[in-house]
N, C-alpha and C positions, 0 to 999 in steps of 0.2 A: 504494500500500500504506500511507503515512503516513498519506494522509485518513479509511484505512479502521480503521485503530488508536486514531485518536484519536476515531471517532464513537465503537467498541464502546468506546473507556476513557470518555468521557461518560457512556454509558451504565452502566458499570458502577462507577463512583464513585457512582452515587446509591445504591448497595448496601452498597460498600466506600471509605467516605472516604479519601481521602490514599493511595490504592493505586495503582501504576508500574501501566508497561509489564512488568515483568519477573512483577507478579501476576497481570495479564493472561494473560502466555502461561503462565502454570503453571496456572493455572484452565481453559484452553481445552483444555491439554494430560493436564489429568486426567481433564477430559470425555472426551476419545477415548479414553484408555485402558480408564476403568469402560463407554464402549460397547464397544469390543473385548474387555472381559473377557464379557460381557453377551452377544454373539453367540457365545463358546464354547462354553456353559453350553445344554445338553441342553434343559430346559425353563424360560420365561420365567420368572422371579420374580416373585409379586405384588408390585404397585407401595408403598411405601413413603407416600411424599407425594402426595396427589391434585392 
C-alpha cells in the first residue's frame, strides 16, 4: 500500500506542488463522494469539463 501512495503522490504533485499524503486522501475521497452523489441523481448531468 506505501509503494502504491507514493506513485499516485508523484503523480499528483506535478499538479499540486508541496501537497501530503493527507491531500491525497481528501482529493481521492471527494472523488467518491461527487461519484456517489452522481449515481443518485435521476438523470446524468451534462458534463462540465470535456
Amino acid at each position: 500500500m506505501v509503494n502504491l501512495s507514493h506513485h499516485l503522490l508523484a503523480d499528483f504533485r506535478h499538479h499540486n506542488p508541496g501537497s501530503g499524503i493527507i491531500d491525497l486522501k481528501a482529493y481521492y475521497r471527494g472523488f467518491r463522494y461527487v461519484r456517489e452523489m452522481l449515481k443518485m441523481l435521476r438523470e446524468k448531468p451534462e458534463p462540465i469539463l470535456t
